[in-house]
N, CA and C of each residue as an Amber inpcrd file, in Angstrom:
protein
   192
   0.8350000  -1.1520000   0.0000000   0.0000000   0.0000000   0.0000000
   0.8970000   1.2380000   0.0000000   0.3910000   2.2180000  -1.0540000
   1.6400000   3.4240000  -0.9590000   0.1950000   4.8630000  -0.1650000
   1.3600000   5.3950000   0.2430000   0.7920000   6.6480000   1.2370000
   1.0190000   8.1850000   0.5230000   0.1410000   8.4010000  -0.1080000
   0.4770000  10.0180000  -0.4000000   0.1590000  11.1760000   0.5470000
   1.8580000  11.5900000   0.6850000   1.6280000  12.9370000   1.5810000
   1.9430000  14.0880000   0.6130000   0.9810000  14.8230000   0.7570000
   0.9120000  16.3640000   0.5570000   1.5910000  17.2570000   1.1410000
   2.1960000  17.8670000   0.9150000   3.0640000  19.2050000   1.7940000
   3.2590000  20.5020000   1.2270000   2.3550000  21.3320000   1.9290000
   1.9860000  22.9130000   1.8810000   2.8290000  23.8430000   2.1160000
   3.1960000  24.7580000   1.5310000   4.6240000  25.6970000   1.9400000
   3.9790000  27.3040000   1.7780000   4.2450000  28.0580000   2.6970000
   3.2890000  29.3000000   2.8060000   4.8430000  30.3190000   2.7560000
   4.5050000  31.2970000   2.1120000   5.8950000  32.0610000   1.7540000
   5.4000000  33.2230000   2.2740000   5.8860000  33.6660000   2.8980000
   5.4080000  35.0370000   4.3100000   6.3640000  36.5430000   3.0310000
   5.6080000  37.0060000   3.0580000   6.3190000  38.5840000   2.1780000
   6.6460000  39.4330000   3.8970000   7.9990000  39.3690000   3.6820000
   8.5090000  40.8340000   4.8520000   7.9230000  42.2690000   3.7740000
   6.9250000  42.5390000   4.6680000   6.1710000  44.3720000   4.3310000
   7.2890000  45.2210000   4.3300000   7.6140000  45.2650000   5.5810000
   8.7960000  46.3580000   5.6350000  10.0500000  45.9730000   4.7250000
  10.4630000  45.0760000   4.2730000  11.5500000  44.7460000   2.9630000
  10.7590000  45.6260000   1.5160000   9.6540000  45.2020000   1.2870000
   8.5050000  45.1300000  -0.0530000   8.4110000  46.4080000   0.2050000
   8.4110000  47.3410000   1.1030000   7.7200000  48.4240000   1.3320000
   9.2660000  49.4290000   0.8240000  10.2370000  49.4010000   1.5270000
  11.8710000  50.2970000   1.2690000  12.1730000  49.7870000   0.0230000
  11.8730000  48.7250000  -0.5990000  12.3900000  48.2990000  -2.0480000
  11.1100000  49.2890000  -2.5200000  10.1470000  48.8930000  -2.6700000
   9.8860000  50.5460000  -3.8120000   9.7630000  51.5680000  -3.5130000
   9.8440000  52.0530000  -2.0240000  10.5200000  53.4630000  -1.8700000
  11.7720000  53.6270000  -2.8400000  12.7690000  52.9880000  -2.9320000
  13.8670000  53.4560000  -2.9490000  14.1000000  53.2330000  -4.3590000
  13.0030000  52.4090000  -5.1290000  12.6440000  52.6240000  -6.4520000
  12.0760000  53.4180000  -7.1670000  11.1590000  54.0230000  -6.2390000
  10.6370000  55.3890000  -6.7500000  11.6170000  56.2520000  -6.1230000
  12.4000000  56.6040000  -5.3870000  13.4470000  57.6230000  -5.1440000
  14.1280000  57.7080000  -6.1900000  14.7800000  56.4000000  -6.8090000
  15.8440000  56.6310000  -7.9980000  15.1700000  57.0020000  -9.2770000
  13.8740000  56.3610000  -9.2830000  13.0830000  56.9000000 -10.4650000
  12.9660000  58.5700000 -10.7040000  12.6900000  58.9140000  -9.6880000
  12.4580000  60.9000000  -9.2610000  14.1460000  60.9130000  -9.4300000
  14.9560000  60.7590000  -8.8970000  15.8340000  61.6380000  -8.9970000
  16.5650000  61.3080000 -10.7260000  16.4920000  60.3610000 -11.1430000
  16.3630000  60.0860000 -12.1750000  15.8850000  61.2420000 -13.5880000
  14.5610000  61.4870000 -13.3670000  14.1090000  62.5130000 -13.7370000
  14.8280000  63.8100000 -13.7160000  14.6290000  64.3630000 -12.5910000
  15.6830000  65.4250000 -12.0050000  16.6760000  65.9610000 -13.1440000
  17.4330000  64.4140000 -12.8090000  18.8870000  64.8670000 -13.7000000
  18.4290000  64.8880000 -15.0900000  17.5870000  64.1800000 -15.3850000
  16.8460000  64.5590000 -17.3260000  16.6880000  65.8810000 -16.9320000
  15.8950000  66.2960000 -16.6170000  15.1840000  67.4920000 -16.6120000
  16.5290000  69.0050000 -16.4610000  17.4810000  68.7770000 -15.6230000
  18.3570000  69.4900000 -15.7370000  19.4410000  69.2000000 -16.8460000
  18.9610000  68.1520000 -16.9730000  20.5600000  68.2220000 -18.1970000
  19.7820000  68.9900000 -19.3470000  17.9870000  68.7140000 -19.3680000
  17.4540000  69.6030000 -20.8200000  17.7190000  71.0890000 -20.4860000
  17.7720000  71.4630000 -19.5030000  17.9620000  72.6840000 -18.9880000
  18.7840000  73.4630000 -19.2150000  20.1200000  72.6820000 -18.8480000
  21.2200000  73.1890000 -19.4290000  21.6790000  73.1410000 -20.9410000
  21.1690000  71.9480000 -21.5680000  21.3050000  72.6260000 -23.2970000
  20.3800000  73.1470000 -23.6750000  19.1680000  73.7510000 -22.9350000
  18.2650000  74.9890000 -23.6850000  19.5770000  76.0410000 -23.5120000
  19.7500000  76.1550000 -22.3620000  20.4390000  77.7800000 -21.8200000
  21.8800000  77.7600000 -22.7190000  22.1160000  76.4620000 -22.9510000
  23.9030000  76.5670000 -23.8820000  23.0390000  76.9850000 -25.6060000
  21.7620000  76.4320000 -25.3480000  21.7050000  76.6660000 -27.2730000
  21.2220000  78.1650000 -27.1280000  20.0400000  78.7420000 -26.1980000
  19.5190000  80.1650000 -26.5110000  20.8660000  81.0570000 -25.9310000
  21.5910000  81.1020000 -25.0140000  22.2410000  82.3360000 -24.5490000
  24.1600000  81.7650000 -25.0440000  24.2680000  80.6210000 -25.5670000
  25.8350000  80.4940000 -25.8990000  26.1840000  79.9330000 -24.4690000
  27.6630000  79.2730000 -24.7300000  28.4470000  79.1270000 -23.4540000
  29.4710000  79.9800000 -22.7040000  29.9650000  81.0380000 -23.7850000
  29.9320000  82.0540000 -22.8980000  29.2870000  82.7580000 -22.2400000
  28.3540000  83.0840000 -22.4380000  27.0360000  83.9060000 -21.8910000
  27.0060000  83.0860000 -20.6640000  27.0010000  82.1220000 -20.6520000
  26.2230000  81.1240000 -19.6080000  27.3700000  81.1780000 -18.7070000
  28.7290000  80.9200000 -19.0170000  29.4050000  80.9250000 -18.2340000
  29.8060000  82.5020000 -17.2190000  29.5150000  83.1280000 -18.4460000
  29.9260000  84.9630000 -17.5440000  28.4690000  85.1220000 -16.3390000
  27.0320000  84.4600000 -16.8990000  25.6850000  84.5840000 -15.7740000
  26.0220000  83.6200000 -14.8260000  26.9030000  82.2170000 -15.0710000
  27.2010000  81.3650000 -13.5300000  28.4780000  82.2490000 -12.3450000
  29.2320000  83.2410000 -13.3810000  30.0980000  83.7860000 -12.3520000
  29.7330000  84.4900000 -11.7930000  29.2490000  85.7860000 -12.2790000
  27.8920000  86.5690000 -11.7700000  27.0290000  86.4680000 -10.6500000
  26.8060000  85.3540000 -10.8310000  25.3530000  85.2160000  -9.9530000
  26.5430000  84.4110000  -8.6310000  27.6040000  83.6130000  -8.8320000
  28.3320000  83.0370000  -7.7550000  29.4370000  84.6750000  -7.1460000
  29.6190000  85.3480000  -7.9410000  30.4030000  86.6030000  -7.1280000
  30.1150000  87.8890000  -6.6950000  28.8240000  88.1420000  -7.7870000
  27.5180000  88.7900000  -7.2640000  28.2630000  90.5670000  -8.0360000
């Protein structure tokens, strides 16, 4: 006579692991952005005002 055993395995999710993993996926996602968004920034301002221009308004505004 053969005996079939069944055996159930329950896989527990740590919240607080699940929870800082996509914080910190949406953190890199945003800052991510960020740096797109400033790098378009800076080649609007290099194509409309030149890189000199840009460079004489960063000294400017740092020596006042």
């Amino acid at each position: 006579m053969t005996t079939n055993t069944q055996t159930t395995t329950r896989n527990q999710v740590d919240a607080g692991y699940e929870t800082s993993k996509f914080a910190l996926g949406v953190g890199m996602t945003m800052a991510a952005l960020v740096g797109l968004w400033g790098t378009a920034c800076l080649a609007s301002a290099l194509v409309s005002a030149g890189p000199l221009n840009l460079l004489q308004g960063y000294f400017t505004a740092i020596i006042g």
